[in-house]
C-alpha positions as CSV (number, residue, x, y, z in Angstrom):
1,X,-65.3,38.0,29.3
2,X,-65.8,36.7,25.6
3,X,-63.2,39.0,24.5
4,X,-60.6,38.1,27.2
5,X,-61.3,34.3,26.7
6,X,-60.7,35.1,22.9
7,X,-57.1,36.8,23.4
8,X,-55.9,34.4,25.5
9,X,-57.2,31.3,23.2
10,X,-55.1,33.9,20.2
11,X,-51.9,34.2,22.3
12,X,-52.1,30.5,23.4
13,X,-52.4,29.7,19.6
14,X,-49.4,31.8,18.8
15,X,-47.4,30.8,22.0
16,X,-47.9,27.2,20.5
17,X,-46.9,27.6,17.0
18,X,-44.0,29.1,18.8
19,X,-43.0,26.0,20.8
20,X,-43.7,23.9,17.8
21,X,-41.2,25.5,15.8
22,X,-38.5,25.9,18.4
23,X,-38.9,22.5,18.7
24,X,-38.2,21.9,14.8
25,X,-35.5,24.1,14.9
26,X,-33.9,21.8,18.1
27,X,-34.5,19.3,15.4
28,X,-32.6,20.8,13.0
29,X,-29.9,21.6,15.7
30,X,-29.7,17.8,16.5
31,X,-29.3,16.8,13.5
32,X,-26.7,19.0,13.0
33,X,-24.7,17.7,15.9
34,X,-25.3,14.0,14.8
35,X,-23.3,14.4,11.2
36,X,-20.8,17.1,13.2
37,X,-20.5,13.8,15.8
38,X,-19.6,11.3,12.9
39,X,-17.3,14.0,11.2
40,X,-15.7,14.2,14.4
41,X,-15.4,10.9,15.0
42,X,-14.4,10.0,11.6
43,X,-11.6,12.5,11.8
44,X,-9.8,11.0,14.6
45,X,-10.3,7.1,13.2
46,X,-8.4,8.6,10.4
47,X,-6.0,10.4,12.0
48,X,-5.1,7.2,14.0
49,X,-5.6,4.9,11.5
50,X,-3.1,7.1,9.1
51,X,-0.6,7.6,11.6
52,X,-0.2,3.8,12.6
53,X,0.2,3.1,8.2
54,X,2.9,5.8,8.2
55,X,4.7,4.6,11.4
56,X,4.5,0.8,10.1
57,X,5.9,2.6,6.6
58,X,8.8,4.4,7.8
59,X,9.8,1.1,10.3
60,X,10.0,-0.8,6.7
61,X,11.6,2.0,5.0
62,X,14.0,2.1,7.8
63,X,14.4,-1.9,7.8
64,X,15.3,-1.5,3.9
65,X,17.6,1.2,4.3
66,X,19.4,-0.9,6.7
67,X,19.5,-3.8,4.5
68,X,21.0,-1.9,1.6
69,X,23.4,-0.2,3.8
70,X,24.5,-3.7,4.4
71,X,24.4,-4.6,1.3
72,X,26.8,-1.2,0.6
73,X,29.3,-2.7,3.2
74,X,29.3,-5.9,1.9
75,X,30.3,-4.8,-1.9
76,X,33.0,-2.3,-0.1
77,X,34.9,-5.5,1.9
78,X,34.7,-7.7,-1.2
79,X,35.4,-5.0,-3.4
80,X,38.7,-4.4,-0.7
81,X,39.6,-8.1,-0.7
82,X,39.8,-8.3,-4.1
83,X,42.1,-5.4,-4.5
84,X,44.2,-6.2,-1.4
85,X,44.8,-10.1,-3.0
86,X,45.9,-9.8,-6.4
87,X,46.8,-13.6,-6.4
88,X,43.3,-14.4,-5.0
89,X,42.2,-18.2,-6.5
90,X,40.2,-17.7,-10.2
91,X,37.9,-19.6,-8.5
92,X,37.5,-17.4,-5.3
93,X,37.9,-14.2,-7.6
94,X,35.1,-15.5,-9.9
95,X,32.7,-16.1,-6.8
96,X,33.2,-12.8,-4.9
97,X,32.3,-11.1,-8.4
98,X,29.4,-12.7,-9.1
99,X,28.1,-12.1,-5.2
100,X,29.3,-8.2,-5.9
101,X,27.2,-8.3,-9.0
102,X,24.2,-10.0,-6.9
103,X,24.6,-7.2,-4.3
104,X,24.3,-4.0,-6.8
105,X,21.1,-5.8,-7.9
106,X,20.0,-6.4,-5.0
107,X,20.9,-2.9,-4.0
108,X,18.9,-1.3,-7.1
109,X,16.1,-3.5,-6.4
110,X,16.0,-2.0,-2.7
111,X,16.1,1.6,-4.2
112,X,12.7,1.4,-6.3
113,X,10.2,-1.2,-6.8
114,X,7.7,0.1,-9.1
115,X,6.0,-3.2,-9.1
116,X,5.6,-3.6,-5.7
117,X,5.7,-0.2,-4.1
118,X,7.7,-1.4,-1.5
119,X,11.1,0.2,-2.9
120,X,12.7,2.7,-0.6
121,X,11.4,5.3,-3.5
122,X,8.1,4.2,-3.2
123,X,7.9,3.7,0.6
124,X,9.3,7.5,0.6
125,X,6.3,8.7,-1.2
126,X,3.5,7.0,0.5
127,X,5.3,7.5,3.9
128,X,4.7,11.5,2.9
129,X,1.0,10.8,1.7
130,X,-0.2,9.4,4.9
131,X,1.7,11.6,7.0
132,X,-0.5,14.5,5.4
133,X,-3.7,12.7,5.3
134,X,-3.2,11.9,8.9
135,X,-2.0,15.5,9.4
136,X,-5.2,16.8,7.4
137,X,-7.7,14.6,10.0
138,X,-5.7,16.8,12.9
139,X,-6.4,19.6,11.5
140,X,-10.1,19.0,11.4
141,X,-11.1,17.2,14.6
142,X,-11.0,20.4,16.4
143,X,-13.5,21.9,13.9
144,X,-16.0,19.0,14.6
145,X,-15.1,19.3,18.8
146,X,-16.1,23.1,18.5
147,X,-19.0,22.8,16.4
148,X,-20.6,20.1,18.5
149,X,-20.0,22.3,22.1
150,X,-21.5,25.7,20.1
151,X,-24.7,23.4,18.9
152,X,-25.1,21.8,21.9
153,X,-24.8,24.7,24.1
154,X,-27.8,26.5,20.9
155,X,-30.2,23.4,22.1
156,X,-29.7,23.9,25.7
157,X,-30.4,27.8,24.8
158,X,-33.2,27.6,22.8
159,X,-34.6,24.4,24.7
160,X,-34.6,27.3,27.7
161,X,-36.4,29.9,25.2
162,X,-39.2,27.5,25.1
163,X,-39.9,27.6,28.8
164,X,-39.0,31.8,29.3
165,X,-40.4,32.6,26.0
166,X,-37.9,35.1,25.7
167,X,-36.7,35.8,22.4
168,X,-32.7,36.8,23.1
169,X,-32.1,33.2,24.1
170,X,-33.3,32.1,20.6
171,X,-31.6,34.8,19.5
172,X,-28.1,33.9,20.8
173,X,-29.0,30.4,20.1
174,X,-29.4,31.0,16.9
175,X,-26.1,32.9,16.6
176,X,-24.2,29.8,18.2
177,X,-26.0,27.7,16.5
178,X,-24.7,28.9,12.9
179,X,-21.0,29.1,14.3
180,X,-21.2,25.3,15.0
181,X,-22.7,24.4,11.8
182,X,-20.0,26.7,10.1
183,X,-17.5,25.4,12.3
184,X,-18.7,22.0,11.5
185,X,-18.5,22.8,8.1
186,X,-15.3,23.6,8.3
187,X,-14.0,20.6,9.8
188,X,-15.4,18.9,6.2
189,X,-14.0,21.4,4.1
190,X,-11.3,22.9,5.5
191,X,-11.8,26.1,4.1
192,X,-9.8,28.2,6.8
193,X,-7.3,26.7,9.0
194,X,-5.8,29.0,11.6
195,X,-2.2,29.9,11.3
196,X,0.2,28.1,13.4
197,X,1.2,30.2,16.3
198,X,5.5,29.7,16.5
């Protein structure tokens, strides 16, 4: 009976250091779905977040444009008034040049203001920026959604294992469990993006 007694203490032993491990590796695994959670999460703030900037900078680039269409118009009817009355008043003549003038500078102003970014130039570019940072957070919120189904799914898997102790549950667990943490990975890095199907 010594003997029997004895294997049975030896395979509890090992069936325990088993467990114990698993249980470090669900660990791991949780971990894993934690920082794939705040990518995630991260990734769609962003994506909103850059999407409402670009909307609010095309709606001013638009308002601009508008304005210095105006402005266009404006310089085209006095520019026409002037050459349609030849025996316009000095005086009038004098004060439809100098609004003309204002105009064009007002005009050149609307086109680029380096100093305040808020040219139609300048909204241009950073209109284009956050529509690819926004597009860039698409791109990787799936990553984080897919690795945080294939690592839960490797917990619930190798969470089983403990109770079957069979090993092709950890096994497959394990295989899941790196696709999530690559996939998670890629949702950081973006080191493959799938090709667009047209």
């Amino acid at each position: 009976m010594a003997f029997k007694d004895l294997a049975e203490a030896i395979e509890d032993t090992g069936k325990k250091h088993r467990d114990r491990m698993i249980a470090v590796y669900i660990g791991v695994l949780a971990v894993l779905l934690a920082i794939s959670g705040v990518g995630g999460g991260n990734a769609t703030k962003d994506a909103t977040a850059r999407n409402i900037e670009a909307s609010n900078t095309w709606a001013f680039f638009q308002a601009k444009n508008i304005r210095r269409h105006q402005l266009r118009l404006q310089i085209a009817e006095f520019e026409a008034l002037l050459a349609s009355q030849p025996a316009l008043p000095e005086a009038a003549r004098a004060m439809i040049e100098e609004n003309i003038a204002k105009y064009r500078k007002d005009e050149v102003r609307l086109g680029s203001e380096p100093d305040t970014g808020e040219g139609l130039k300048e909204l241009l570019v950073k209109g284009k920026v956050l529509e690819e940072q926004r597009n860039r957070a698409m791109l990787e919120d799936p990553f984080f959604d897919y690795g945080q189904a294939l690592l839960q799914i490797a917990i619930v898997l190798a969470s089983v294992a403990i109770i079957t102790g069979g090993t092709s549950l950890l096994v497959l667990s394990g295989a899941l469990a790196a696709l999530g943490a690559a996939a998670t990975l890629n949702g950081y890095l973006l080191f493959w993006v799938p090709p667009l199907g047209g």
